[in-house]
C-alpha positions in Angstrom: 0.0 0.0 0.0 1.5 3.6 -0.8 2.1 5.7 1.8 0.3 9.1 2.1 3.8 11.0 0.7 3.7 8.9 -1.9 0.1 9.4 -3.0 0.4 13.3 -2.5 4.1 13.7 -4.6 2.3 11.1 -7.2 -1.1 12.3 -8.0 -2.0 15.7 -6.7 -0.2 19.7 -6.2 -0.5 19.7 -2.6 2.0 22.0 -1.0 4.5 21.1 1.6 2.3 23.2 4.7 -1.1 21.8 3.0 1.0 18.3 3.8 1.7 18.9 7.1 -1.6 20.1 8.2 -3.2 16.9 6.3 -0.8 14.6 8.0 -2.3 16.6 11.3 -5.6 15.7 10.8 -4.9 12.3 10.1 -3.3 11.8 13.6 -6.2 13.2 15.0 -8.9 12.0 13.3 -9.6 8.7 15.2 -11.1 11.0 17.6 -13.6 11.8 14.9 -14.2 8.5 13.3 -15.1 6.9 16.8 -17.5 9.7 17.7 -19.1 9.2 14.8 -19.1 5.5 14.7 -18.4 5.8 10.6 -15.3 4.5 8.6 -13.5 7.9 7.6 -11.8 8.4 3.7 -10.2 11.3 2.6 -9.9 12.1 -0.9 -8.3 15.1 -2.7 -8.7 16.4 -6.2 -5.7 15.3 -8.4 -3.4 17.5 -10.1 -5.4 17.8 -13.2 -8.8 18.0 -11.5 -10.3 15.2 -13.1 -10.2 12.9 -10.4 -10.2 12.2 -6.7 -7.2 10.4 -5.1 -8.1 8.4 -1.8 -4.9 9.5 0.7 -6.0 7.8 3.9 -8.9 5.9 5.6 -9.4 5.4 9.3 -12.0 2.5 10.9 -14.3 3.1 13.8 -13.5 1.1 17.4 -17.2 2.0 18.1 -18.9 0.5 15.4 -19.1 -1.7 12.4 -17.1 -1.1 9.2 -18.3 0.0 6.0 -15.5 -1.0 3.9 -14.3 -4.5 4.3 -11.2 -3.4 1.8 -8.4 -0.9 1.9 -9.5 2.4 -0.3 -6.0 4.3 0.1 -5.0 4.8 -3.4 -8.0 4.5 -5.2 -8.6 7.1 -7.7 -12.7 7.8 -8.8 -13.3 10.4 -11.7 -14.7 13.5 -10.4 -18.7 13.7 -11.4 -19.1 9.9 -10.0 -19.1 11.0 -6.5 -21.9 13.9 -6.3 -21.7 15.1 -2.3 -17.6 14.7 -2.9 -18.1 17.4 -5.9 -20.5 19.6 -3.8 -18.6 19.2 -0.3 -15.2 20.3 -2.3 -16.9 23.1 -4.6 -19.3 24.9 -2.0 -17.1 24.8 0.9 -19.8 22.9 3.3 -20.5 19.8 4.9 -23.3 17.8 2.4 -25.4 15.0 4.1 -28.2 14.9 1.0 -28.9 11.7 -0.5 -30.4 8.5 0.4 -28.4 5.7 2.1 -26.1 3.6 -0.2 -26.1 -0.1 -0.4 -22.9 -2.4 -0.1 -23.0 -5.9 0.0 -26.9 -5.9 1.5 -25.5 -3.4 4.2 -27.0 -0.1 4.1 -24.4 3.4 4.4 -25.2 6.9 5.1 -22.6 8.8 3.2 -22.0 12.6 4.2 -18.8 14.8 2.8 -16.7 17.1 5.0 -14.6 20.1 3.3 -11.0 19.8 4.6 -10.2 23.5 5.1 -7.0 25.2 6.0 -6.3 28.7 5.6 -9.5 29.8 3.3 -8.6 26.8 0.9 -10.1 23.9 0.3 -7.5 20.8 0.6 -9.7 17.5 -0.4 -13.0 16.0 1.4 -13.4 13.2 4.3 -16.3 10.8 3.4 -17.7 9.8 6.3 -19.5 6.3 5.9 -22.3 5.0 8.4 -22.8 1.7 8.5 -26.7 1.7 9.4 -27.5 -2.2 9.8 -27.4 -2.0 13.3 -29.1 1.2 13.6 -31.2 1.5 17.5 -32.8 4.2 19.6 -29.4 5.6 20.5 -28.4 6.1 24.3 -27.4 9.5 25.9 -23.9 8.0 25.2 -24.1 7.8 21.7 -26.1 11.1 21.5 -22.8 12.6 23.3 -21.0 11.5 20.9 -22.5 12.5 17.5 -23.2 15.7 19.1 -19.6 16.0 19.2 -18.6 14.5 16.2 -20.6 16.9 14.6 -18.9 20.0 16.0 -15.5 18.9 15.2 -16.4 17.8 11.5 -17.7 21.4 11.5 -14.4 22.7 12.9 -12.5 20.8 10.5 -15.1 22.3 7.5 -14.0 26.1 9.2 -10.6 25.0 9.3 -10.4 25.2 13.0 -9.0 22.1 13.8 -7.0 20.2 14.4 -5.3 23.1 16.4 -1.9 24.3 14.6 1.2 23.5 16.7 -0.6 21.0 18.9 1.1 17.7 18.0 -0.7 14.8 19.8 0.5 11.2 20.0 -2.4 9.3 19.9 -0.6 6.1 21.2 -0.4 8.0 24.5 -3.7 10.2 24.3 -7.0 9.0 25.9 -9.5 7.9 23.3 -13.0 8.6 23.4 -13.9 4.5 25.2 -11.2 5.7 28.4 -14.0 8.1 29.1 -15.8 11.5 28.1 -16.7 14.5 29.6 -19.0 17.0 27.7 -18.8 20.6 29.2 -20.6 23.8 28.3 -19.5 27.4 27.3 -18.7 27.9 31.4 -17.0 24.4 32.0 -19.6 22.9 33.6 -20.2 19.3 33.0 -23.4 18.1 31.0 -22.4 14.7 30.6 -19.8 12.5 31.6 -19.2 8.2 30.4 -19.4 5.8 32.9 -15.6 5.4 32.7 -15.0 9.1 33.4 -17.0 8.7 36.4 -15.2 5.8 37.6 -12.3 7.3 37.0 -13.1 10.7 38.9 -14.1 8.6 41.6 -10.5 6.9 41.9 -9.2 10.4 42.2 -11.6 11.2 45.5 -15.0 12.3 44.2 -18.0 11.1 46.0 -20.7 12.8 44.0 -21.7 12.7 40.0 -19.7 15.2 37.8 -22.8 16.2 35.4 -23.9 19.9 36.9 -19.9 20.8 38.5 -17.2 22.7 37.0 -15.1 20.5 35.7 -12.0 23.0 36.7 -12.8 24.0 40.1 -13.5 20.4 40.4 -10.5 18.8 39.6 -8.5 21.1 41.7 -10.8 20.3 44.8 -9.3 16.8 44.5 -5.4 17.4 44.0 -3.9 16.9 47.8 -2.3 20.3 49.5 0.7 18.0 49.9 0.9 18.2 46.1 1.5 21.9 46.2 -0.2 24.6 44.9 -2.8 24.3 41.9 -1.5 25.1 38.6 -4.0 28.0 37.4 -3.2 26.6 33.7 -4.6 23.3 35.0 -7.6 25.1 36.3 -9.0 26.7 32.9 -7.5 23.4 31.2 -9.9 21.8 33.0 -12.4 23.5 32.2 -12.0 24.3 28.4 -10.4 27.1 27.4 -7.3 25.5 25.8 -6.2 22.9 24.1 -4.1 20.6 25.8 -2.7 17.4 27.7 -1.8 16.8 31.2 -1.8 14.3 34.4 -3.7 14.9 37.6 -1.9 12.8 40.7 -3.7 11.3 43.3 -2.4 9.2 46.3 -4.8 6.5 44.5 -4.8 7.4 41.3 -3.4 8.9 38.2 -5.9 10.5 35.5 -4.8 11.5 31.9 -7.3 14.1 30.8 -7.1 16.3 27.3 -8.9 18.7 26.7 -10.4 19.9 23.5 -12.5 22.9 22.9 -15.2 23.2 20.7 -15.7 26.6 18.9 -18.4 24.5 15.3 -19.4 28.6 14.9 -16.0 30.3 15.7 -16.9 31.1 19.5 -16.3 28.4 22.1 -19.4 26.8 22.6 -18.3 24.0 25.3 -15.3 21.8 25.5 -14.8 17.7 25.1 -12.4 16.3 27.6 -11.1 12.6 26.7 -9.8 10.8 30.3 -8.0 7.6 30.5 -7.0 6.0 34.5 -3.3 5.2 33.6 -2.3 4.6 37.5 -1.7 0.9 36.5 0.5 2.2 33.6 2.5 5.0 35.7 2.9 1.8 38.6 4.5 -0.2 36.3 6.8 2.5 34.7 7.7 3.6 38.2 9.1 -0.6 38.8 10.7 -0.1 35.5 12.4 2.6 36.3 13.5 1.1 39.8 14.5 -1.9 38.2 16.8 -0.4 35.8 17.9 1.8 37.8 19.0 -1.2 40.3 20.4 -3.0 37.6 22.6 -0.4 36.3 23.8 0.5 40.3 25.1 -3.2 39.8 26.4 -3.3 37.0 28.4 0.7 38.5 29.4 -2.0 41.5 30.6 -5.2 39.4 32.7 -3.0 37.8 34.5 -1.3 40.8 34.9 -5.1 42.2 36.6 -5.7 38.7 39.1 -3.1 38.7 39.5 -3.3 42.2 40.7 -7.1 41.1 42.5 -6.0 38.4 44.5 -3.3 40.9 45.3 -5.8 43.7 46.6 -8.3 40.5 48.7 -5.6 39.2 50.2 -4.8 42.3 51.1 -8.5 43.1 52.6 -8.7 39.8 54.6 -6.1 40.5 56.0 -8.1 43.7 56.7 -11.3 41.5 59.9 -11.8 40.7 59.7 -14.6 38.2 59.2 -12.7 34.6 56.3 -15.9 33.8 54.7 -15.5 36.8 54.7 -11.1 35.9 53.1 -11.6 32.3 50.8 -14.0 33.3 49.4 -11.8 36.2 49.4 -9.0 33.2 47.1 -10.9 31.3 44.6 -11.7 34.1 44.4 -7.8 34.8 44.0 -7.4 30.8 40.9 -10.1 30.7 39.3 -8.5 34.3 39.6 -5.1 32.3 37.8 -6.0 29.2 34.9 -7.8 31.3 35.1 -4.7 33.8 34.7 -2.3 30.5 31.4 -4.0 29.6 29.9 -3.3 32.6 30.9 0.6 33.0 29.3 0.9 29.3 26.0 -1.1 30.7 26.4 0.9 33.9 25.4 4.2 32.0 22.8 2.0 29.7 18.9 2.3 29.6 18.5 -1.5 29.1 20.9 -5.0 28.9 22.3 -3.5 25.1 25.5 -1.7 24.4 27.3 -0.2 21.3 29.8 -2.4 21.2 32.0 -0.5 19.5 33.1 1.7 22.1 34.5 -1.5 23.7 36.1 -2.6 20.8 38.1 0.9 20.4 38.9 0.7 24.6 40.1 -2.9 24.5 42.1 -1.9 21.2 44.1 1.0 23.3 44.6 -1.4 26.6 45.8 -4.1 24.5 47.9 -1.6 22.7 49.7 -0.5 26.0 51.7 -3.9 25.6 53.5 -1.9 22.7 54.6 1.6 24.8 56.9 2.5 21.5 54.1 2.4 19.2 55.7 -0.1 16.7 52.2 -1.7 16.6 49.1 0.6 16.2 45.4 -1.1 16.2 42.8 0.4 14.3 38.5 -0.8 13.5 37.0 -1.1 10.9 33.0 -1.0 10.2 30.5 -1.4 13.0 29.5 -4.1 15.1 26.2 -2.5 16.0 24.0 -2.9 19.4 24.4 -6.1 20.9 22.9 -7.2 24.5 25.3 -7.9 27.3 25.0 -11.7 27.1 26.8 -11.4 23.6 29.0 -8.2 24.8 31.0 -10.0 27.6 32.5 -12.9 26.3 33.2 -11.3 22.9 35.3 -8.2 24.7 37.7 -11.5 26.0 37.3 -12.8 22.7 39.0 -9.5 21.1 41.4 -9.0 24.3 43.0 -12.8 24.0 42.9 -12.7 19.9 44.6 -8.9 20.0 46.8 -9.9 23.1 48.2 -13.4 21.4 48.8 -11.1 18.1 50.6 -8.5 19.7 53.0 -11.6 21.6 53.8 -13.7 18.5 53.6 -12.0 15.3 56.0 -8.9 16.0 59.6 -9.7 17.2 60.9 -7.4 19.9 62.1 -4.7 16.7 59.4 -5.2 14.7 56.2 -3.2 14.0 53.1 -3.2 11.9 49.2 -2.8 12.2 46.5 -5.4 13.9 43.4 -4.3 12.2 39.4 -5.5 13.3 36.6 -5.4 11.0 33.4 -6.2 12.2 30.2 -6.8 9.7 26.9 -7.9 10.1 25.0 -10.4 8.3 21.8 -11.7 8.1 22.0 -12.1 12.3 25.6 -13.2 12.0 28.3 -10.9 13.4 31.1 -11.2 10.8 34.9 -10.0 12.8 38.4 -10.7 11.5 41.2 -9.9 12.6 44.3 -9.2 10.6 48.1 -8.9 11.7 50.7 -8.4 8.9 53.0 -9.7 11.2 55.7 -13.5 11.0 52.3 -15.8 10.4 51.1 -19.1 11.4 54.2 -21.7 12.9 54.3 -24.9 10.3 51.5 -27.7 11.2 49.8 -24.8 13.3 46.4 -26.4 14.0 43.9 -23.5 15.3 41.2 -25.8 17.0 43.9 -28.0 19.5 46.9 -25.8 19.5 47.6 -22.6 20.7 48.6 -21.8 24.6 45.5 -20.1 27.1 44.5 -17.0 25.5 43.6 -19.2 22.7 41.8 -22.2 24.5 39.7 -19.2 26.2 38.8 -18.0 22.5 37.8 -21.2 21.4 36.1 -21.7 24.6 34.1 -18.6 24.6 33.3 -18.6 20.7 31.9 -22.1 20.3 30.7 -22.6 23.9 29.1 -19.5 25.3 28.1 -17.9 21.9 27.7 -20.8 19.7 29.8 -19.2 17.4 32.8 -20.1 14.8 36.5 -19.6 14.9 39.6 -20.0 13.0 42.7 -18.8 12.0 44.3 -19.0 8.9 47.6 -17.1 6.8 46.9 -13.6 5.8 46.7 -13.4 2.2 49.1 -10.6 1.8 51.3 -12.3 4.8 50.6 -12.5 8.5 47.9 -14.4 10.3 44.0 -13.7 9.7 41.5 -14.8 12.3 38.0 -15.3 11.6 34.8 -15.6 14.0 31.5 -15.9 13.2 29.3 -14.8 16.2 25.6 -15.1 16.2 23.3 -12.2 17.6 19.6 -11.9 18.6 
């Protein structure tokens, strides 16, 4: 299906602002579909004016579809579609005509004028599927009534409101509960689940008869602070706008929209959704991460505490052996201790792991203090999750450490280099010393002293993984690893 870019660059003259303020209205208009409990297309003239293009389409979660099939892209000849023609040419919402029929399913069809600035931008059909048509409730009379105020907004170009970016993920919709209020914000009618959820917050009494502003901040605790007067006539209905009201027992998103179908505010609808379940949980998230990472601070100050007192004992050792193997131990406590100062400072178990690629590179490299050998990476090995992180910074520090050891003589120099690709969810990573090569009959899966028997360990073992080692083609030793990652 083409996306609503594509449509507008493809078929119609559509400016970049008329874009924006369509793409607006299409984040918004859920709202509007649901009140209306009607399917939603909106089609706009193509570039020639023959034609319509259909841009978008939004389905009701109040009511019964009228198109079982996707409409986006279809394209109708202008003079097929009457109210379309009369909706886009006379500037006003057109509900003449009799019902159509679809598949033995009867649709009211009206047309609303998508204004912005004094121009007309296209036209929202807004289908009714009428087989399960009833003596609506007071509900359902809530919301037509203010469906039809915003389709009238959207006819004045009045709304969506400019600059007032909503994500509907995180927005109430109009099921979490809805509060009507008049020109003085005064509540006429509120859902059951806005009552419900004004009750969680302290109220004893119905809302319908209250002001909705006063109300609310009746019910926030002194030991909250003062009342925020913008919450106040946010409340009540004078602005557009989004916000949280806290209760010991409760949490209450509320948004507020006002409803102006004849340019002066006539009332307001507020949309409320109880998210005190939600914020609970986000609150143990955020303690749980928050622990994890304060362990993660601490296993790495146990690690280079480790890696201090081994450094200092080597130091004592008077056996040259017994000195470089205690070296290595404080190299492999250093590249697990790096790992977890990068998931120290993390928002979840992932890391770029190529900020510990470039530190174990340069604490490796401190075994060459002249600078005959220089290290350098190249590509990316992406996020991986600490699981995969760990043992692979050993991996690098023993492969890196064993190069530096064998393939340079005590004069000579050259360059280790790591390249790191990804694959189809294999992590691809060689590397490459230009250094005196393999020893004859060098066998890379039995030989090879510790550092090595950790690599093979590690690679095969604990990541289920590949290694091996081969000659360089251009001279020197190549090794090769082929990690899996989720």
């Amino acid at each position: 299906m083409p996306s609503l870019n594509e449509l507008v660059r493809h078929h119609t003259s559509l400016e970049p602002a008329d874009v924006e303020w369509i793409h607006l209205l299409v984040s918004e208009w859920q709202l509007l579909s649901d009140l209306s409990f009607a399917d939603l297309v909106l089609w706009v003239p193509t570039r020639d004016g023959t034609r319509y293009v259909s841009l978008a389409q939004m389905r009701p979660n109040t009511g019964p579809t009228s198109y079982q099939d996707d409409m986006v892209g279809h394209l109708v000849p202008r003079g097929r579609r009457p109210l379309l023609d009369m909706a886009l040419d006379e500037g006003r919402i057109v509900r003449e005509g009799d019902p159509e029929w679809r598949e033995d399913v009867p649709v009211r069809v009206e047309s609303i004028p998508v204004r912005r600035e004094g121009r007309i931008l296209g036209v929202i059909a807004r289908n009714t599927n009428l087989l399960t048509v009833r003596t609506p409730s007071r509900l359902e009379l809530t919301y037509l009534q203010s469906a039809s105020d915003l389709a009238q907004m959207i006819a004045n170009g009045t709304f969506p409101f400019p600059g007032e970016q909503v994500d509907m993920d995180a927005s109430p919709r109009a099921g979490d509960g809805l509060i009507r209020l008049d020109g003085d914000g005064v509540v006429t009618y509120a859902s059951p689940n806005a009552l419900s959820a004004y009750h969680r917050l302290g109220l004893s009494s119905d809302l319908v008869g209250l002001n909705l502003g006063k109300t609310t901040a009746d019910l926030i605790p002194p030991t909250r602070g003062a009342v925020d007067e913008a919450l106040v006539k946010m409340a009540s209905g004078w602005a557009p706008r989004q916000t949280e009201i806290e209760h010991p027992d409760a949490v209450v998103q509320l948004r507020t929209i006002p409803l102006k179908p004849k340019g002066e505010i006539i009332g307001s609808l507020v949309l409320l959704r109880d998210v005190t379940e939600l914020r609970r949980r986000e609150r143990e998230l955020m303690t749980k991460d928050a622990t994890i990472r304060e362990i993660h601070h601490r296993v790495k100050n146990n690690l280079q505490t480790v890696a201090a007192l081994l450094r200092l004992q080597s130091r004592r050792m008077d056996s040259a052996p017994a000195r470089a193997a205690l070296d290595e131990a404080v190299r492999r406590v250093g590249s697990i201790a790096i790992v977890h100062e990068t998931l120290s400072m993390a928002l979840d178990e992932r890391v770029a792991f190529d900020e510990i690629a470039d530190r174990v590179l340069g604490m490796v490299m401190e075994l060459s203090p002249d600078g005959r050998v220089t290290a350098r990476r190249k590509g990316s090995f992406g996020i991986l999750s600490a699981e995969v992180a760990t043992p692979l910074s050993m991996i690098l520090t023993e492969i890196l450490q064993n190069a530096l050891e064998h393939a340079y003589g005590p004069k000579s120099g050259g360059v280790v280099e790591v390249a790191a690709r990804r694959e189809e969810g294999v992590l691809h990573i060689t590397v490459t010393d230009d250094g005196s090569g393999l020893p004859e009959g060098f066998d890379p899966q039995t030989a090879g002293n510790l550092g090595l028997q950790i690599v093979r360990t590690l690679a095969a073992g604990e990541l289920g993984g590949e290694f091996d080692m081969r000659p360089a083609p251009e001279g020197g030793t190549t090794v090769i690893l082929a990690i899996p990652f989720d």
